[in-house]
C-alpha positions as CSV (number, residue, x, y, z in Angstrom):
1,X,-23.0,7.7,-28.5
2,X,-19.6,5.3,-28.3
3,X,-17.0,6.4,-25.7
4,X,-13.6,6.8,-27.1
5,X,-11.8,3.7,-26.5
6,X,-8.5,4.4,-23.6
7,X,-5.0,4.5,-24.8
8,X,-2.4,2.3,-23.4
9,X,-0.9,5.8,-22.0
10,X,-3.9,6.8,-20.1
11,X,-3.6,3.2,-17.8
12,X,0.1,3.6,-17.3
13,X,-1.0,7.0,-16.2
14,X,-4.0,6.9,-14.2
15,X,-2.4,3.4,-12.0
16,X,1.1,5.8,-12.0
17,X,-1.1,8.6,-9.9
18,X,-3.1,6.1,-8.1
19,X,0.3,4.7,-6.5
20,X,1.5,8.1,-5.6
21,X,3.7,8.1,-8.5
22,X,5.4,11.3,-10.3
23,X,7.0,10.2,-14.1
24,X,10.6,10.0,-12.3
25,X,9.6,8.0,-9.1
26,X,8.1,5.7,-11.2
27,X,10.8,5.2,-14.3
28,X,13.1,4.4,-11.4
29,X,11.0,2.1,-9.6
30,X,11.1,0.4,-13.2
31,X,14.4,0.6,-14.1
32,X,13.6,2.5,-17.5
33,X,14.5,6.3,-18.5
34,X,11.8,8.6,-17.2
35,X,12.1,10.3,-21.4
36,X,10.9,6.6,-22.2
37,X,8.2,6.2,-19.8
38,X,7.3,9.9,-21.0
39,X,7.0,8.8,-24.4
40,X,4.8,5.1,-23.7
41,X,2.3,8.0,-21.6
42,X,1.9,10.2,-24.7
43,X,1.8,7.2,-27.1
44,X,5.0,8.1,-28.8
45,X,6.2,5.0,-28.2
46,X,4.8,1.0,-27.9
47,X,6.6,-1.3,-25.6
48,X,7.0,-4.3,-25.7
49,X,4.6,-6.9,-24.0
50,X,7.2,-7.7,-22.0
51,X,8.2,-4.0,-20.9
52,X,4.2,-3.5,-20.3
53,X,4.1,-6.5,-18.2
54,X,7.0,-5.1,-16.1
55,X,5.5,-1.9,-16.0
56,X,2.3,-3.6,-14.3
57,X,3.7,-5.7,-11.9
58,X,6.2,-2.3,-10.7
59,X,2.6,-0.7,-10.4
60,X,0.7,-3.7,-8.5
61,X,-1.9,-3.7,-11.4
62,X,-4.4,-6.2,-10.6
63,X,-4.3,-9.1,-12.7
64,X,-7.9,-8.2,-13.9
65,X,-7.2,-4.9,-15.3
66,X,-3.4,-6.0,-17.3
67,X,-5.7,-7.4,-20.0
68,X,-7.3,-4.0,-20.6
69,X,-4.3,-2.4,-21.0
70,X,-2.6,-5.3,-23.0
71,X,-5.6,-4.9,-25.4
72,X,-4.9,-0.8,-25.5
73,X,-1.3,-1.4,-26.6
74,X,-2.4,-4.4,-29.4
75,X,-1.5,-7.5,-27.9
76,X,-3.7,-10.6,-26.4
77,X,-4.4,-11.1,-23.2
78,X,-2.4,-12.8,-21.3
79,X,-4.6,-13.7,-17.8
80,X,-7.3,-16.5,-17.8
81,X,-10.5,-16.1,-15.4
82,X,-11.7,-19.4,-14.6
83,X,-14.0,-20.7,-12.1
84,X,-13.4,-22.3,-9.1
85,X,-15.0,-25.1,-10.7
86,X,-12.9,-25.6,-13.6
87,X,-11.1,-28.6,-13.6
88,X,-7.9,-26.8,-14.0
89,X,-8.1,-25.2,-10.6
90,X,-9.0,-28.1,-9.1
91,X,-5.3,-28.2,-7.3
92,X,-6.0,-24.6,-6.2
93,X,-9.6,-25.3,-4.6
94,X,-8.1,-28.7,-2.5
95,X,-5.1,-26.3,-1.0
96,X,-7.9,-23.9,-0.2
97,X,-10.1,-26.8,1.2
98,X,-7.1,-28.2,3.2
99,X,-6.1,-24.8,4.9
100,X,-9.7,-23.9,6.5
101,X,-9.8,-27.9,7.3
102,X,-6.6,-27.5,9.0
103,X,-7.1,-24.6,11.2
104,X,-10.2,-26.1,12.7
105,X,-10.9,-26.1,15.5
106,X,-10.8,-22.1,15.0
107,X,-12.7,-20.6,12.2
108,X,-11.4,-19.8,8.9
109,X,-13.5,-18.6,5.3
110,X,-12.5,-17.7,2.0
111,X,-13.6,-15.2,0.1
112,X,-13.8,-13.9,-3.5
113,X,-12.2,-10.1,-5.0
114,X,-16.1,-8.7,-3.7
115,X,-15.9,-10.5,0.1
116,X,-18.7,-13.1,-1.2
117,X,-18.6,-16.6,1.2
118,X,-16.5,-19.5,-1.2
119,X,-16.2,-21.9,1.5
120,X,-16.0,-21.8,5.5
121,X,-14.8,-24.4,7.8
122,X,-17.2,-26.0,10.9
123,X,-15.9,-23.3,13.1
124,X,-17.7,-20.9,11.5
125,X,-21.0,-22.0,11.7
126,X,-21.4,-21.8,15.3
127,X,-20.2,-18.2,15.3
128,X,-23.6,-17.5,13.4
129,X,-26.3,-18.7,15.6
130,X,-29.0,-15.4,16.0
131,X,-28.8,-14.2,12.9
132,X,-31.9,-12.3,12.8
133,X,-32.1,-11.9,9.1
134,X,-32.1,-15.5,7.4
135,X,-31.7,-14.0,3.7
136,X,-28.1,-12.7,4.8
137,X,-26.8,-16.6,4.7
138,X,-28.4,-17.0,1.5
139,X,-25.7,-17.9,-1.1
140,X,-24.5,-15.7,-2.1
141,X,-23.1,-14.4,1.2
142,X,-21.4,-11.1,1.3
143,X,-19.1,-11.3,4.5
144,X,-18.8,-7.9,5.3
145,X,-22.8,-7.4,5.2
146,X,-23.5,-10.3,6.9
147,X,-20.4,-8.6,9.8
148,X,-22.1,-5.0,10.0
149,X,-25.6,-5.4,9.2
150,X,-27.4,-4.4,12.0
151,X,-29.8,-7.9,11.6
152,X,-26.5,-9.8,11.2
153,X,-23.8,-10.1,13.4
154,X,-23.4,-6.4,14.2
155,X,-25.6,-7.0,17.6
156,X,-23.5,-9.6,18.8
157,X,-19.9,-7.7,18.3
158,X,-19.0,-6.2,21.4
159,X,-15.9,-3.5,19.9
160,X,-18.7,-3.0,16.6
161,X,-17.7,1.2,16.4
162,X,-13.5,-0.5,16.4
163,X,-14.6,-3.5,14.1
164,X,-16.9,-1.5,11.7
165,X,-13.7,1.1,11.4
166,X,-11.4,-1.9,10.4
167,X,-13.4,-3.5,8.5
168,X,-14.1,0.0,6.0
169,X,-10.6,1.1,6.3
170,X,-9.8,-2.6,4.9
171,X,-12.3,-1.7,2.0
172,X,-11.2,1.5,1.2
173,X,-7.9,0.5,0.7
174,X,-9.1,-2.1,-1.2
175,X,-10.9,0.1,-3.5
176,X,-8.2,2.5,-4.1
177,X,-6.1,-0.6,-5.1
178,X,-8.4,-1.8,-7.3
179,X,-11.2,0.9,-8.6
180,X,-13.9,-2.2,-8.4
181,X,-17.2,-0.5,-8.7
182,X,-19.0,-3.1,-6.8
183,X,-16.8,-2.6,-3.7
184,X,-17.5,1.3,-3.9
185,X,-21.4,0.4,-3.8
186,X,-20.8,-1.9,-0.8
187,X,-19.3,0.4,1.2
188,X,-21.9,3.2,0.8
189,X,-24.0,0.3,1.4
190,X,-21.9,-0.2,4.8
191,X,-21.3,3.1,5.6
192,X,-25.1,3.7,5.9
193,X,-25.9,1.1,8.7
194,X,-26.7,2.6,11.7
195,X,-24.0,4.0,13.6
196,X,-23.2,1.3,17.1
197,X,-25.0,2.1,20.1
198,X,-23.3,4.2,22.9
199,X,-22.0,0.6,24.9
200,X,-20.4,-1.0,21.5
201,X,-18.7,2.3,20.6
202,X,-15.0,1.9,23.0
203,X,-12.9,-0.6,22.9
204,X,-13.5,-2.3,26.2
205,X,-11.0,-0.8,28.6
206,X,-9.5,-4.3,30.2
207,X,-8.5,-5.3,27.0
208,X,-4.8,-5.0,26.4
209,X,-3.3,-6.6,22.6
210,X,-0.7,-4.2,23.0
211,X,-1.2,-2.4,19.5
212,X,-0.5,-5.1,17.3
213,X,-4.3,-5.8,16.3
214,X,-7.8,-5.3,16.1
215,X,-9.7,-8.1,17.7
216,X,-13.2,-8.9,17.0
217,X,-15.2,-9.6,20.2
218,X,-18.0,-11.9,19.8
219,X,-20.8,-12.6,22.2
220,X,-21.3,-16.4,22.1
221,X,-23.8,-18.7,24.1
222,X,-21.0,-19.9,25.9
223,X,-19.1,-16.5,26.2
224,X,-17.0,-13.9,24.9
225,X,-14.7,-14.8,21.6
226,X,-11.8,-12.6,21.4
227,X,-10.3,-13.3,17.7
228,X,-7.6,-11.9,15.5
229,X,-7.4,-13.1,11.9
230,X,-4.9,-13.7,9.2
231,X,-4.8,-13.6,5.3
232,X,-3.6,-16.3,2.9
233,X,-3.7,-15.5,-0.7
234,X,-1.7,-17.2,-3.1
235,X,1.6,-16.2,-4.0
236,X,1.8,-16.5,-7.6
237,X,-0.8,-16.5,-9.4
238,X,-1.5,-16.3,-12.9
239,X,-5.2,-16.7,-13.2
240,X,-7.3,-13.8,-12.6
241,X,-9.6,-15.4,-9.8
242,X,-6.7,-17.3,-8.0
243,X,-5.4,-13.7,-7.7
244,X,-8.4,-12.3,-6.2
245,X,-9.1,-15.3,-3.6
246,X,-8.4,-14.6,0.0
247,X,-8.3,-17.0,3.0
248,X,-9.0,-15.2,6.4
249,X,-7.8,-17.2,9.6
250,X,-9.2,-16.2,12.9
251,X,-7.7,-16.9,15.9
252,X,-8.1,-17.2,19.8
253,X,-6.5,-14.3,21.1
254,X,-6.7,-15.4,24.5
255,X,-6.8,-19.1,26.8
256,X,-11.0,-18.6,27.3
257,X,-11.5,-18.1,23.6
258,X,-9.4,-21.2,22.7
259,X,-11.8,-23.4,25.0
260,X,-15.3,-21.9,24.2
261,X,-14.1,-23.3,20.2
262,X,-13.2,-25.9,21.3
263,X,-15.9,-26.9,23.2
264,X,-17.9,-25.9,19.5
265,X,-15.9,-28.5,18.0
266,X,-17.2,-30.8,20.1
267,X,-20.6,-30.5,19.8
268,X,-20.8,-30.2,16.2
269,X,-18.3,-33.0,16.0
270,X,-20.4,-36.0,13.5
271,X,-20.5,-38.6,15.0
């Protein structure tokens, strides 16, 4: 049994609804007549690769799923997936090499459109000493596993119930951006951990960040990290996995943090 291949009108459709969208909202989002965008829905009319293009980019398609609908309404794709060791995104992967290189001595990681480990700077590899489950630094590394699992990292964040809650919000909104399938299994995955102990499940009280973010607290051998991060993606992309890499930048978020990293850097300084 074959499934009846999708229209170009059902993606308009289903990414219209997905952003909250009724037929009006959206045909003046896009600049066209709302009778037109009624008409490309129902397949009355074709637009032109240009107009569907538009169309996309007014609806924050991913670049991964434009080529579907390109292919619905008869036209190539347009978006190459290449990997990050193609020698044509060799300038892309020495930007992303330079900006964890540069933020050191504070950790910094990129990851892929599923949160697996592309590269890390040295700041990172400190952060993971008593790991209790080797296999979770195995390439490939999901980063989000490796943060909640409860033989990862989980044991040594000290806010785990505030981090856990950040870090599924982050991939819920994720997946309603996207639809991935993969990321919907990793977060029943997540979601199933065990739920933090009683003493990691408040915020600790003498912590003040007035608002503006959720640290993560880390126990460390030489103390408590308090760290907020930052993403880098890049801003105009045209190939599908440039689009879909992310560069997370953590940060001290306090004097005592700053010095326990850099007291890292020192010792895992060659040389």
């Amino acid at each position: 049994m074959t499934t009846a291949a999708r229209s170009l009108g059902d993606y308009l459709r289903e990414w219209r609804q997905r952003r909250h969208l009724s037929q009006l909202d959206f045909a003046l989002e896009a600049d066209i007549s709302q009778r037109h965008l009624s008409f490309i829905e129902s397949g009355r009319a074709t637009p032109s690769r240009e107009m569907l293009l538009h169309l996309a980019e007014r609806l924050a398609v991913p670049l991964r799923e434009r080529n579907p609908m390109l292919l619905a309404a008869g036209f190539a794709p347009v978006f190459a997936e290449r990997s990050l060791d193609d020698p044509a995104l060799a300038p892309a992967r020495q930007a992303v090499d330079m900006v964890l290189k540069g933020h050191e001595p504070f950790p910094a990681l990129a990851v892929d459109r599923h949160w697996t480990l592309i590269a890390a700077n040295a700041a990172v590899a400190p952060l993971l000493t008593g790991v209790a489950d080797a296999a979770l630094l195995e390439p490939p590394v999901n980063v989000l596993r490796l943060s909640l699992h409860p033989q990862g990292m989980a044991p040594k964040i000290i806010n785990l119930a505030e981090w856990r809650t950040h870090l599924l919000e982050r991939l819920h909104q994720q997946i309603s951006s996207t639809r991935d399938r993969v990321l919907a299994g990793l977060l029943t995955e997540l979601s199933a951990y065990p739920e933090p102990s009683a003493r990691r499940n408040k915020p600790s009280p003498e912590r003040d960040y007035g608002g503006i973010v959720v640290p993560l607290e880390l126990e460390t051998e030489k103390g408590i990290l308090s760290l907020f991060s930052t993403i880098t993606v890049f801003g105009t992309p045209v190939d599908i996995t440039l689009s879909e890499l992310a560069v997370e930048s953590f940060f001290p978020a306090n004097a005592e943090t700053a010095s326990i990293l850099k007291e890292f850097a020192a010792v895992t300084k060659p040389g």
